[in-house]
C-alpha positions, 0 to 999 in steps of 0.5 A: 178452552170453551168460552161462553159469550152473554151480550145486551147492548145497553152498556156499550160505547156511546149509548145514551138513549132508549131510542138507540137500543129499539130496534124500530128507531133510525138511531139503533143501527149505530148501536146495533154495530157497536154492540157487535163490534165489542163482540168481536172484540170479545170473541178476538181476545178469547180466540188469542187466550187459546179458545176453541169454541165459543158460544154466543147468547144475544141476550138484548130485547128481541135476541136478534142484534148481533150482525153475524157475517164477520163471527169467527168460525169458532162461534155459535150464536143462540138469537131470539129467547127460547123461554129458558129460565137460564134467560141471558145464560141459555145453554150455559152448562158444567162444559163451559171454562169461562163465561163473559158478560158484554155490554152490560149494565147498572141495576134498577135504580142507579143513577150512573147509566141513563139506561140502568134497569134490571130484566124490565123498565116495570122493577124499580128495585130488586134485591137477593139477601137484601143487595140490590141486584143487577143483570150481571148478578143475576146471570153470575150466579146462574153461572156459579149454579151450573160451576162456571166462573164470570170471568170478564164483564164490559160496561158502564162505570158503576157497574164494574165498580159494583163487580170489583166489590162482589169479586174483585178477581173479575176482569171489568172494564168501563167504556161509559159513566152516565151523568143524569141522562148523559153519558161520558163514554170510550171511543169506540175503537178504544172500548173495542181495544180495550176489551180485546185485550181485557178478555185475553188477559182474563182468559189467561188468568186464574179461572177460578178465583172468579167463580162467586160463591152462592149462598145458602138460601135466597130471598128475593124481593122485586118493588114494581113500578106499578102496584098491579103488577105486584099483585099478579105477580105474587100469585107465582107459586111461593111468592108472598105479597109483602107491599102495595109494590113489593113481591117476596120468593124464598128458595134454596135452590137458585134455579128457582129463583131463575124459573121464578124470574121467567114468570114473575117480571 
């Protein structure tokens, strides 16, 4: 079995603050740990489900998180951002069986994660086909593009419940709920456990019934904090300027929406 690992940091055990996620901050390394803790707890239910190889994108701002001296020997791991419009699924590809997204987290303009955002601080709110769309979205369907299922999500509670409701065959387990700029959150050592044995059970399960199905057509729509950026950013090739903050792409083809993204945000 060849697995596929994305991670960001932003829905891990604990997290409250931005502080906490930027690397220059004295609060980071905590997280920092964190975040490769529920990767190895990640990798270690995979390995027990029957892996063979797996493959690790750091997908959280620098791509360069994950502490890597205690990876399994079974492991790649993809640091820093080649400019790839796959993004947090770079070299995700037909050979994979499975891909499991780490640490994710709530979309632009959720309340439920103090963190919640999606790609950038600077979209307020994007939508495909007029549904609100988070990271998880975004890199699912990238996967379903390519044949691969999401067949584990770890991350705050409104997220997973967002998961249940796209396809409630994929495994997502909650380690925090954001209230206001609060967070209720899983011991770590819980979360960790938690994931291990999520991520094995997933792995053993029917694969295929989490692969999403992707539409015909895309529409999507990016509102931008800032008017300015709305305006560059519709000169992208197909965009349209819809609103004094809103962008519009339509495409058949998801690849381009992904390519689109690279460039428009």
């Amino acid at each position: 079995m060849k697995v596929f690992i994305s991670a960001d940091i932003e829905g891990t055990a604990g997290i409250t603050n931005w502080d906490e996620a930027r690397k220059p901050h004295a609060d980071y390394p905590e997280h920092r740990q964190q975040m490769t803790r529920e990767v190895l707890a990640a990798c270690d239910g995979a390995n027990a489900a029957g892996a063979k190889e797996i493959l690790i994108k750091d997908a959280h701002a620098t791509g360069r998180n994950i502490l890597q001296a205690d990876l399994p020997e079974n492991v790649r791991l993809i640091r820093g951002w080649s400019g790839h419009p796959m993004s947090m699924v770079q070299e995700l590809d037909k050979s994979f069986d499975a891909a499991m997204f780490i640490g994710y987290h709530s979309k632009a303009g959720d309340e439920t994660n103090p963190l919640a955002h999606t790609l950038t601080l600077e979209v307020m709110r994007m939508r495909i086909n007029g549904v609100p769309t988070s990271e998880f979205l975004l890199h699912a369907y990238a996967a379903a593009h390519v044949g691969v299922p999401v067949v584990f999500v770890s991350g705050d509670w409104q997220l997973c419940t967002d998961i249940k409701e796209t396809n409630p065959n994929i495994t997502a387990v909650a380690v925090s709920e954001g209230i206001g700029p609060s967070t209720v959150s899983l011991a770590p050592k819980a979360a960790c456990a938690q994931i291990r044995e999520r991520v094995q059970q997933a792995l053993q399960g029917d694969l295929k019934k989490c692969l999403l199905k992707l539409p015909e057509r895309f529409t999507l729509e990016i509102e931008f904090n800032n008017p300015v950026k709305a305006y560059q950013s519709s000169w992208y090739p197909g965009c349209k300027h819809i609103g004094e903050r809103t962008i519009r792409f339509e495409t058949s083809d998801y690849f381009e929406v992904m390519r689109a993204l690279q460039f428009v945000v």
